[in-house]
Structures are given as structure tokens and as C-alpha cells.
N, C-alpha and C positions, 0 to 999 in steps of 0.2 A: 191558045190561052197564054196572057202574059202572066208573069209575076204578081205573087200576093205577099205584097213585103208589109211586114209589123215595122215599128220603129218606136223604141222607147225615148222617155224626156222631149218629149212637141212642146212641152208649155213653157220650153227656155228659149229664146228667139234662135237661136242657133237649129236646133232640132224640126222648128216649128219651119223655116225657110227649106233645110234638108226634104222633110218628108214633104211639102207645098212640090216642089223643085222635080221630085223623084216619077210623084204622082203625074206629071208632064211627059216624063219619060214613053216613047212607041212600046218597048218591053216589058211596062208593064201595067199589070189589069187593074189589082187595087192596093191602094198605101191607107193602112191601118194603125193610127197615132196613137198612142197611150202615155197616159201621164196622170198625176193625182188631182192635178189641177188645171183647167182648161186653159188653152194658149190664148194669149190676149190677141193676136194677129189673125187675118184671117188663114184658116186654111186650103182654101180653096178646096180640090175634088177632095180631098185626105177625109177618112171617116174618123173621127175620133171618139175613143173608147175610154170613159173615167177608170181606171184602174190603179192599183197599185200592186208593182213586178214583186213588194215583198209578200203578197198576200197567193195561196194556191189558186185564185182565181184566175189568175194569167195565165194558166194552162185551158182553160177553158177557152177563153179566147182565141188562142192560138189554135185549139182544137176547129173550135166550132166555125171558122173564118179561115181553117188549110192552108194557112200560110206556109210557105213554102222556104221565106227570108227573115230572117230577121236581123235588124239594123241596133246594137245596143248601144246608146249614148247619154246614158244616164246617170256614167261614173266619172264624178263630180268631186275638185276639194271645197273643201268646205269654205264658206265666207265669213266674213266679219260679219255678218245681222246670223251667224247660224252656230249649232255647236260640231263640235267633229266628232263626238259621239253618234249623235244625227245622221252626220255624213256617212259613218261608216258604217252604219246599219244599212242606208238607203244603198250606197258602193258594196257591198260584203254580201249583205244577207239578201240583198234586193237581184244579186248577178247571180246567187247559187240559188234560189227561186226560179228567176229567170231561165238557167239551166235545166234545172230542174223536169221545168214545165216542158223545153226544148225535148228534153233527152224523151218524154213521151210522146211527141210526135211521129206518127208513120209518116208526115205529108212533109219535113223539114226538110231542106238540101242544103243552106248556107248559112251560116251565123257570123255577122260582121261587127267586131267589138271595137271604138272611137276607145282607143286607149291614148297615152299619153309619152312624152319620152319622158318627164318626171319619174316613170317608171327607173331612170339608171339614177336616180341621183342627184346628187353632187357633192364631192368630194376633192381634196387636194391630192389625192390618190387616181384620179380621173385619166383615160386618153385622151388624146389631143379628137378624136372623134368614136364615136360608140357604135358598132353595129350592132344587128339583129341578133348575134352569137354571146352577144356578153350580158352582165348581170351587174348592176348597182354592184360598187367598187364599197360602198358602205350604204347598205340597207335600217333604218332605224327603227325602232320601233315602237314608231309613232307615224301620226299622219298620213298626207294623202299618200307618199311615195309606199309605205307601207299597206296602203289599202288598194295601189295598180300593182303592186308584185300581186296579192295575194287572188285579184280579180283574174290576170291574166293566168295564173296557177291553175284555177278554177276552169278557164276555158279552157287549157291545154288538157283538163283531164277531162270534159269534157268530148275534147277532141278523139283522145283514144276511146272512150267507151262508144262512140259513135262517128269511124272512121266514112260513114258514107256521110257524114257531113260535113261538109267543105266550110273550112275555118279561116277565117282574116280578121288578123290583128292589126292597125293602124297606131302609131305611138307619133304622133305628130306635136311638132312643135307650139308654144304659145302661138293661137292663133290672132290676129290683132282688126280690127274693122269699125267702122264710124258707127255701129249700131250694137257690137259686142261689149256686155255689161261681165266683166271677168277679172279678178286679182291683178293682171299684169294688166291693163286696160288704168286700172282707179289705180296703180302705182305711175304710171307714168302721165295720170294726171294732174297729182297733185304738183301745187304751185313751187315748191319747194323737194328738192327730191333725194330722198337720204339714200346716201351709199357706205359700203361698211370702205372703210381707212385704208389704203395702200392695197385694192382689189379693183382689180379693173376688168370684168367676167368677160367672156365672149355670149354671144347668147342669137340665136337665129329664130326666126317669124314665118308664121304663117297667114297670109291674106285670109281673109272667112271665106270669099267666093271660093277662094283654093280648095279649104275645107271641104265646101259643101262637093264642089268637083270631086273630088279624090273618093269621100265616101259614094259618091254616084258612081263613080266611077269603079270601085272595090265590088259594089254593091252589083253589078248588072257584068262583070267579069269573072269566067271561069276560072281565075288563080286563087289560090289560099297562100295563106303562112304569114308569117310576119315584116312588117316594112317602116322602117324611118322615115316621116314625112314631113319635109319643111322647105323652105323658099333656100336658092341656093347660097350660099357665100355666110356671115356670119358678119356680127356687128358688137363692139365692143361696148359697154354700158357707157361709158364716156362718148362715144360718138352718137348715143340715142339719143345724151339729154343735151349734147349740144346743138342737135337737128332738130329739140322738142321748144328750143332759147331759155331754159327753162336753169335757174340755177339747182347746183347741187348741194348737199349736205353732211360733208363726209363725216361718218361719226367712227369710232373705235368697235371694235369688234364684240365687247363684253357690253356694249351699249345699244349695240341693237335690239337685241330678244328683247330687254325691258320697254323699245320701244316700239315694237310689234305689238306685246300685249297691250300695250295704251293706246295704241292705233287700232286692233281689235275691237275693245272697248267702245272707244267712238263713232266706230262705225264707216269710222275714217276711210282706210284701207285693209286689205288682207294681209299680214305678216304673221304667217306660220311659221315653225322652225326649221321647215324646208325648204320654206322661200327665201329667210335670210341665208341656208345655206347657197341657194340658188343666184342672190345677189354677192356671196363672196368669192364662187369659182364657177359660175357659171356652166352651161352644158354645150358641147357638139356632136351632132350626130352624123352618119356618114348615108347617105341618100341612094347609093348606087342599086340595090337592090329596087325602090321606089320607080327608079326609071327605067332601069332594063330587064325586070324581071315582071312589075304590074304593070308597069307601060305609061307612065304617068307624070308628066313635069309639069309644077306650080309653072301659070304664066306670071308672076313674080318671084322676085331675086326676096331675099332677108331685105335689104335695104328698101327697094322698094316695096313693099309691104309693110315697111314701117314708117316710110314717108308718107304713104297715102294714111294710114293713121294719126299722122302728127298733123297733117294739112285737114285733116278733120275736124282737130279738137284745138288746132295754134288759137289763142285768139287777139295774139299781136304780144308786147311786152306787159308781162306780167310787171303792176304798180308796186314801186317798193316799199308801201303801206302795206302792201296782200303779202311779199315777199316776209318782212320781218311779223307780221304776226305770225306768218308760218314758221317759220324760224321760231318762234320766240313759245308756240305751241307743242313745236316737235321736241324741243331741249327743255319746255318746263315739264313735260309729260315724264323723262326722266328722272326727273327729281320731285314727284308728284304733286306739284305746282299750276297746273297749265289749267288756266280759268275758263271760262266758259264763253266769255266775248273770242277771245282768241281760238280759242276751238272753232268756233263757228266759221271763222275764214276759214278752216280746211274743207267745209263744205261746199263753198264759194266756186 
């Protein structure tokens, strides 16, 4: 008998190719999707199950279908069409459910949790790289960063009250691909690309195929514990948007958050208060655990993984008709000026 792996979030295209991908897999028998809302893709063999992880019904499921796995990928920041109260109820109360229902299983052996490296941060207080051993340098509390400490919290005790079952955390970088609809995705699309003043972040990438690999691969291997996972080498925000041709917009640093929330607003892009922290110091994390302990190298580098991004979405030189109404959108938005012809190019 192979594997009876659950896997939360199928109805985000990311989840929905993971479990499609898994259920291919020789080891295992059946992949059982759950989500509140059906996946628009197909899923091919994947059984899916309407449910929702904050409700005690997911214990049922898990019960009555002896899963054996379970894949959690359902902890999510929030976006701009969403609220973060939303968010963290779905992230928070939706993972200690999900536990929950875990910890009553007699038939459970592995619980594999799609965390994030947002988990450390970012601060001016930061290392030059982060392992597995350390902790957000400044924890806030607010937002997503505050809602992957407190998830992974969860699993860790988790962990101890049911040491016969084998736990992997994944904290992997922005992942980035021609089909992933995600905050760092609708940031470096727009035509115009605001950066905070005299910051120039390091920041590294993860391919989606890589993704989906790494969790297959987490998922169907005997190792637990925690691991950093992202393309190798790192890439400076200045050399993104010069591979993207795309011009930038350096604003001052008291000028961003105001322009986050009006980018919220519109629908524009994501800019929460951890992402502009994210855009002024950027993250590194250090990988070596990922390859010589779970066995596993991204076949792309950070750069590469973010080339095949840009070559997805280039669509030659941005007109500087589209440039300055961007421009002229992003700087009336601070001064709450910015009309509604002009908005509409950010959509463009």
C-alpha cells in the first residue's frame, strides 16, 4: 500500500499542480485535496474534498480516508482584494484545527508544513544569512511574519505531543513562475517599480517547479526538522528591475507605508508593512541544511529563477505614456490626488 497524503489549499494554482504532481508519484496510493473552494484546474487522479481546515470537520476526513500524510499549504499573506484579519484566522486558527484533527489520528506518520523564510523577518539588525537555529531579529506584531512564527509555534508543539510523528518544516523563499498569481509576482509587474531611498535589499527566488519538487520531495522522504529553501546565490533589487527593463521609483522611507495602503486600496499590488520592510533590508538565508541533510538542490540558481520570470511577463519597452501615468499614480496616491484614468494604467 502506498501513501494516503491529504493536502490543504488545491484551489490556489500552486497547491492544485503539487497535489495533480504527487498523485503521479509510484509511492503513492491516493492524494486527497481540500479547500473551501474548488480548484479551477484540473485535478487530474486528486480526490477533492470541499472542506474547511477551520471547521472540526477535517478531522473527519482525515479519519475516515487514514491518511497517513499530510501536506499543509494553506498558510498564506494576505492580499490586496483580502483583509488580514481574514488571513489570520484562515493561517492561525485554520493550522491549530488542522493539528488538532492530526493530533487524533492513530493512522498519522508525517505532517509536512509550506512555511515561509518571511518567518525571520527583516530587519537592519539582520545576518548576512539565516539558518534553521535562529529567530526573527525583530518579530512584529502584526501581519503575516507574525502569523508564520506563531503557525510554526503550533507545529513544533505539535511535534512534541506526538513525537511518532515525523515533522518537516519548509521556510522557502519568494517563489516566482509564469503562472504564480502572489504579492512579489504583481510587485514586479508593475510598469513602474517603487523602491524605498538609498536601499538596495538582497533578496533570492525560488522557481515554482522547484517548489512543487522540494514539497514532493519533503513529502515522500524519511527526514523531518526544519530547512531553508531557495535557488542558490541572491540578487540585489537593483539588478531585478534592471533584468525586468523596467524603470524604478525611488521614494523615501516615511513614504512608502502611505503608499502601500493606496496600493492595497486599488487593488493594485500587495504592500503590507512587512513587505516594505522586506523591500528596505531585504532577506538571506543559508541553504546547507536543504542539501546535505534533505538531499535536495533547486535545478535553478536565484537568478535564474528569476530570469525565467522576467522572460515571461517582458513585454518589450514599457511606452512612456504607461510609464508617467504610472509615475504620476504612484506619487498622486501620496498625496491623495491620484484620479481614476491614471489608476487604471496600473492595471494595464
Amino acid at each position: 500500500m502506498g501513501r494516503v497524503v491529504l493536502v490543504t489549499g488545491v484551489a490556489r494554482d500552486l497547491g492544485r499542480r503539487f497535489a495533480r504532481q504527487l498523485a503521479a508519484a509510484p509511492d503513492v496510493d491516493r492524494v486527497i485535496g481540500v479547500d473551501v473552494q474548488p480548484p479551477r484546474g484540473d485535478l487530474g487522479a486528486v480526490s477533492f474534498v470541499r472542506a474547511d481546515i477551520r471547521n472540526p470537520v477535517i478531522a473527519k476526513v482525515i479519519m475516515r480516508e487514514h491518511v497517513d500524510t499530510v501536506v499543509h499549504m494553506s498558510v498564506l499573506p494576505s492580499s490586496g482584494s483580502g483583509s488580514s484579519s481574514a488571513a489570520k484566522e484562515l493561517n492561525v486558527i485554520g493550522t491549530m484545527q488542522l493539528l488538532a484533527a492530526c493530533q487524533q489520528s492513530p493512522d498519522l506518520e508525517h505532517f509536512v508544513l509550506k512555511s515561509s523564510t518571511s518567518v525571520y523577518g527583516s530587519s537592519n539588525r539582520d545576518p548576512a544569512m539565516f539558518t534553521e537555529d535562529m529567530a526573527a531579529k525583530r518579530v512584529g506584531g502584526f501581519g503575516f511574519v507574525k502569523d508564520i512564527n506563531e503557525v510554526e509555534s503550533y507545529v513544533r508543539g505539535f511535534a512534541r505531543r506526538r513525537p511518532d510523528v515525523r515533522t518537516t518544516t519548509l521556510r522557502t523563499a519568494n517563489a516566482l513562475g509564469p503562472g504564480l498569481n502572489t504579492p512579489t509576482a504583481a510587485y514586479f509587474k508593475l510598469p513602474v517599480i517603487p523602491t524605498v531611498l538609498g536601499f538596495d535589499p538582497r533578496m533570492q527566488f525560488l522557481n515554482d517547479t522547484d517548489l512543487i519538487d522540494v514539497l514532493e520531495h519533503a513529502t515522500l522522504t524519511d527526514i523531518g526538522g526544519t530547512f531553508n529553501v531557495a535557488g542558490d546565490g541572491v540578487m540585489m533589487l537593483s539588478q531585478a528591475i534592471r533584468r525586468l527593463g523596467r524603470p524604478a521609483l525611488p521614494l523615501p522611507g516615511f513614504a512608502v507605508g502611505p503608499l502601500g495602503s493606496a496600493m492595497r486600496q486599488a487593488r493594485v499590488a500587495d504592500f503590507s508593512r512587512e513587505q516594505v520592510a522586506f523591500l528596505a533590508y531585504g532577506r538571506g538565508v543559508d541553504t546547507t541544511r536543504m542539501r546535505e541533510v534533505l538531499g535536495f538542490k533547486p535545478s535553478r540558481t536565484t537568478e535564474q529563477a528569476f530570469g525565467e520570470f522576467a522572460a515571461s511577463i517582458e513585454p518589450g519597452v514599457v511606452s512612456e505614456r504607461r510609464v508617467r501615468a504610472a509615475e504620476n499614480a504612484l506619487v498622486g496616491a501620496l498625496g491623495g490626488n491620484r484620479d481614476t484614468t491614471t489608476s487604471g494604467e496600473l492595471h494595464g
